[in-house]
N, CA and C atoms as an extended XYZ file, in Angstrom:
189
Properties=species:S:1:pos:R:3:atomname:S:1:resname:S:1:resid:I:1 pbc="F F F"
N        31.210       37.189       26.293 N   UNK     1
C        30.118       36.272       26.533 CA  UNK     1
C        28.929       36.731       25.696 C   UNK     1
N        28.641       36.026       25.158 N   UNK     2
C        27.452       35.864       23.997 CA  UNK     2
C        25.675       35.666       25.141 C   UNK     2
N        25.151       36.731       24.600 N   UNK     3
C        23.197       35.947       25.415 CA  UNK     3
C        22.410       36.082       24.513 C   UNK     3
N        21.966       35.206       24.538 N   UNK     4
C        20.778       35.190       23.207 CA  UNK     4
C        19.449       35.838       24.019 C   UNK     4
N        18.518       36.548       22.672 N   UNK     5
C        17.634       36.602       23.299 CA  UNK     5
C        16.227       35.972       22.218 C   UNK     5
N        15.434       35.769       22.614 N   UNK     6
C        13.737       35.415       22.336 CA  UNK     6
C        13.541       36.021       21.048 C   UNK     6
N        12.817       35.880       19.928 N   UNK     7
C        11.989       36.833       18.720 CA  UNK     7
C        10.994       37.321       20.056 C   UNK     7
N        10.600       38.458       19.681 N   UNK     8
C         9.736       39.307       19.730 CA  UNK     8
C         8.436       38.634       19.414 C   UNK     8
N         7.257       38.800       20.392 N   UNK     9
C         5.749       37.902       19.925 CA  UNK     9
C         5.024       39.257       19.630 C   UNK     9
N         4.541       39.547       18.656 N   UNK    10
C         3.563       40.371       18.296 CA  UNK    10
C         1.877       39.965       18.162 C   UNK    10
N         0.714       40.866       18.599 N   UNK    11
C        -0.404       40.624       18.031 CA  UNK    11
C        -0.766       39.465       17.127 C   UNK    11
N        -0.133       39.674       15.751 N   UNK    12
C        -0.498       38.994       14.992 CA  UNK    12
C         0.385       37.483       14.988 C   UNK    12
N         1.584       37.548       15.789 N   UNK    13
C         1.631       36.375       16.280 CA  UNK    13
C         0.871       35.387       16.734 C   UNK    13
N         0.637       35.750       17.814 N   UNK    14
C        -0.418       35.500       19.111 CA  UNK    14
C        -1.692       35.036       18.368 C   UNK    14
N        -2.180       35.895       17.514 N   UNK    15
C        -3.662       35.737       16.722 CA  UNK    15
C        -3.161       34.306       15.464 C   UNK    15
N        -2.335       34.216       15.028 N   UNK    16
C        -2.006       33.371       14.051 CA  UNK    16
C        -1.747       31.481       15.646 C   UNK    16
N        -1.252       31.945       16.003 N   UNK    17
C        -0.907       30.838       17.175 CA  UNK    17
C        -2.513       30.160       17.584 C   UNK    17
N        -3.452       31.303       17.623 N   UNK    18
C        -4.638       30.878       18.523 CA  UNK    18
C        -5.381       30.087       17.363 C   UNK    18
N        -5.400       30.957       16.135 N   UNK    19
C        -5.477       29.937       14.822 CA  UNK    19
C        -5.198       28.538       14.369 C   UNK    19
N        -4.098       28.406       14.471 N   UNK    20
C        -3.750       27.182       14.564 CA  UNK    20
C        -3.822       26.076       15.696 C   UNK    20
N        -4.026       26.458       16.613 N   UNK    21
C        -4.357       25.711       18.028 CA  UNK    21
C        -6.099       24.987       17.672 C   UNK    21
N        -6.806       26.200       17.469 N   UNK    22
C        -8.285       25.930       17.094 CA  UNK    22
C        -8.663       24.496       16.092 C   UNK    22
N        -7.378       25.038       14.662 N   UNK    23
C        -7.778       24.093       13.735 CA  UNK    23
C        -7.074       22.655       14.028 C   UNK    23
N        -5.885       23.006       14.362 N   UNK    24
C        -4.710       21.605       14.738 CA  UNK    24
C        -4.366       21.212       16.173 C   UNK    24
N        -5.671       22.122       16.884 N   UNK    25
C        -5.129       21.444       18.360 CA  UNK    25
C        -5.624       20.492       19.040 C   UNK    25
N        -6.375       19.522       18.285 N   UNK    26
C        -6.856       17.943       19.009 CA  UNK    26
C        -7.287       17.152       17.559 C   UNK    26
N        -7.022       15.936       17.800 N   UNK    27
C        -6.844       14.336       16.855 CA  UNK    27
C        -8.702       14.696       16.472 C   UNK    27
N        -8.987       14.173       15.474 N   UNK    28
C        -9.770       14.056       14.900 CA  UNK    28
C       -10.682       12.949       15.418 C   UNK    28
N       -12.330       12.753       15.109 N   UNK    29
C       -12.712       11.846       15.779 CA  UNK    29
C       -12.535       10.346       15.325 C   UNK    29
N       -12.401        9.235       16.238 N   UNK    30
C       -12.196        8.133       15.960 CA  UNK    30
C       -12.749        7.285       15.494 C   UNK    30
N       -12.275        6.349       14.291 N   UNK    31
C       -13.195        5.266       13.137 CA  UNK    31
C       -13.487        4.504       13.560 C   UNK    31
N       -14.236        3.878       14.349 N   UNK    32
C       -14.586        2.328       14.674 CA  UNK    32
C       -13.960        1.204       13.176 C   UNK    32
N       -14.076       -0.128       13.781 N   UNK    33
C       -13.388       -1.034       12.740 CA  UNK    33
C       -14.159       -1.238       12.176 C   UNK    33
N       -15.667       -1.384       12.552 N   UNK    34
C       -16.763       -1.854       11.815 CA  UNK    34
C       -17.198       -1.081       10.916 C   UNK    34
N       -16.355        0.208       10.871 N   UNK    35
C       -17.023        1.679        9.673 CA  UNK    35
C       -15.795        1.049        8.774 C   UNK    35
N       -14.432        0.427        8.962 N   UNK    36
C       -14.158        0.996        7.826 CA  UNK    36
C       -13.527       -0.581        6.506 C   UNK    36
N       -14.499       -1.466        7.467 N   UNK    37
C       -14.508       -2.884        6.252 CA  UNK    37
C       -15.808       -2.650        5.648 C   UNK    37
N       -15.988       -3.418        4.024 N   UNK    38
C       -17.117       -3.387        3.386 CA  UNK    38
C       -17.643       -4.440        3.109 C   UNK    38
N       -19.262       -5.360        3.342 N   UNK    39
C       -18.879       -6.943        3.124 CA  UNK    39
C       -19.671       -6.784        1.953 C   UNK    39
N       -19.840       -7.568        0.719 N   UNK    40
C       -20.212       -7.790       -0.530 CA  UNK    40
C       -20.812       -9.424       -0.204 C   UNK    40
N       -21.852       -9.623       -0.457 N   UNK    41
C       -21.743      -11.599       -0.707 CA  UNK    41
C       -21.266      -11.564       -1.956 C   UNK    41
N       -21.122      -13.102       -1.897 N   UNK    42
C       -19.914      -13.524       -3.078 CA  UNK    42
C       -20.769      -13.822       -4.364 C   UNK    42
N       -20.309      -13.521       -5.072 N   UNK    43
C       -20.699      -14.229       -6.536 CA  UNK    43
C       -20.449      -15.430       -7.202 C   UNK    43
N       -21.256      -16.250       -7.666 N   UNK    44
C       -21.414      -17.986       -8.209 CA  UNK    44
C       -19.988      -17.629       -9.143 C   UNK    44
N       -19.227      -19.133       -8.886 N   UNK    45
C       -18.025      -18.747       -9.886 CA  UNK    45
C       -18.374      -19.002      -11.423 C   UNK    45
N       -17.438      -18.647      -12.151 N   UNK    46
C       -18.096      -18.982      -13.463 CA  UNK    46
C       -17.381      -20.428      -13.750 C   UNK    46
N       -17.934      -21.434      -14.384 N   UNK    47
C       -17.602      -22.267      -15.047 CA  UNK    47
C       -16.959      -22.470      -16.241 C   UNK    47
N       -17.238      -21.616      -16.871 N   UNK    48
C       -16.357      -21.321      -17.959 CA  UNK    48
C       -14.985      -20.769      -18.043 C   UNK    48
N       -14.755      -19.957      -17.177 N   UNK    49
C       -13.528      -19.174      -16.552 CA  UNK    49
C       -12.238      -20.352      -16.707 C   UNK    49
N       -12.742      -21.099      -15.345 N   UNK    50
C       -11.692      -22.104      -15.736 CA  UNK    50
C       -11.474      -23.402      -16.194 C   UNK    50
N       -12.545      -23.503      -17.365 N   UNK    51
C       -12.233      -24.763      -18.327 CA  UNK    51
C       -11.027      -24.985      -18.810 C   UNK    51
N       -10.628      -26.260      -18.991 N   UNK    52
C        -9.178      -26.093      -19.737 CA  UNK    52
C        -9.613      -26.214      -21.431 C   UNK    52
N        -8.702      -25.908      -21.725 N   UNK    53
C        -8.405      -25.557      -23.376 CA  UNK    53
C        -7.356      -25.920      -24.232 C   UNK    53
N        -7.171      -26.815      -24.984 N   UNK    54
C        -6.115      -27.606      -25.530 CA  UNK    54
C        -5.415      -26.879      -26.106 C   UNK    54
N        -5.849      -26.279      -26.880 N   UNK    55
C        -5.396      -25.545      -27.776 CA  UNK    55
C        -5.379      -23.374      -27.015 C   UNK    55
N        -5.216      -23.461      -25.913 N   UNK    56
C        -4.903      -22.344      -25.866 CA  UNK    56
C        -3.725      -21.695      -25.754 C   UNK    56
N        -2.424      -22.730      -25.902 N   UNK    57
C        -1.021      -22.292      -25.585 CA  UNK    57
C        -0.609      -21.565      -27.300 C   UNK    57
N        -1.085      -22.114      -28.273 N   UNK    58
C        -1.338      -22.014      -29.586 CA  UNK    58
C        -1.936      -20.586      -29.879 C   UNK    58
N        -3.048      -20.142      -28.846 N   UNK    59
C        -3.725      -18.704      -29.335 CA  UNK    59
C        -2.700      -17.514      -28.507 C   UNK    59
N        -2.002      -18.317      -27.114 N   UNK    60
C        -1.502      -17.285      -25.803 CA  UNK    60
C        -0.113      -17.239      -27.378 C   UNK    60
N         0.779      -17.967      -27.292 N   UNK    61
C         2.074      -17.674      -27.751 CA  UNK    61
C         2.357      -17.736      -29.336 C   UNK    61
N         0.887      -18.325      -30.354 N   UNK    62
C         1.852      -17.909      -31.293 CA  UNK    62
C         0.895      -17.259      -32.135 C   UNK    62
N        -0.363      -16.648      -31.920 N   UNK    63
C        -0.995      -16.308      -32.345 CA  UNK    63
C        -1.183      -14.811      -32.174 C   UNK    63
């Protein structure tokens, strides 16, 4: 019959454990929704943007 036993906890176990508990042992504080959208007003569209252009299939594909 086989018994397992435990690792051994040493000092610097123990001290490395309390370490990490400190830095990783509770959730971080919480973002409200209103922190994390940004509103911009909008900008006038341009008119020029989307004029059409007769001749632009001529500059896109063979030019």
């Amino acid at each position: 019959m086989t018994h397992r036993t435990e690792p051994r906890k040493t000092a610097q176990d123990t001290a490395d454990a309390a370490l990490r508990r400190d830095r990783f042992g509770k959730l971080p504080e919480r973002i409200r929704l209103e922190d994390t959208v940004e509103t911009r007003p909008a900008t006038l569209p341009d008119p020029a943007r989307d004029r059409y252009h007769a001749d632009e299939w001529l500059v896109r594909y063979c030019g």
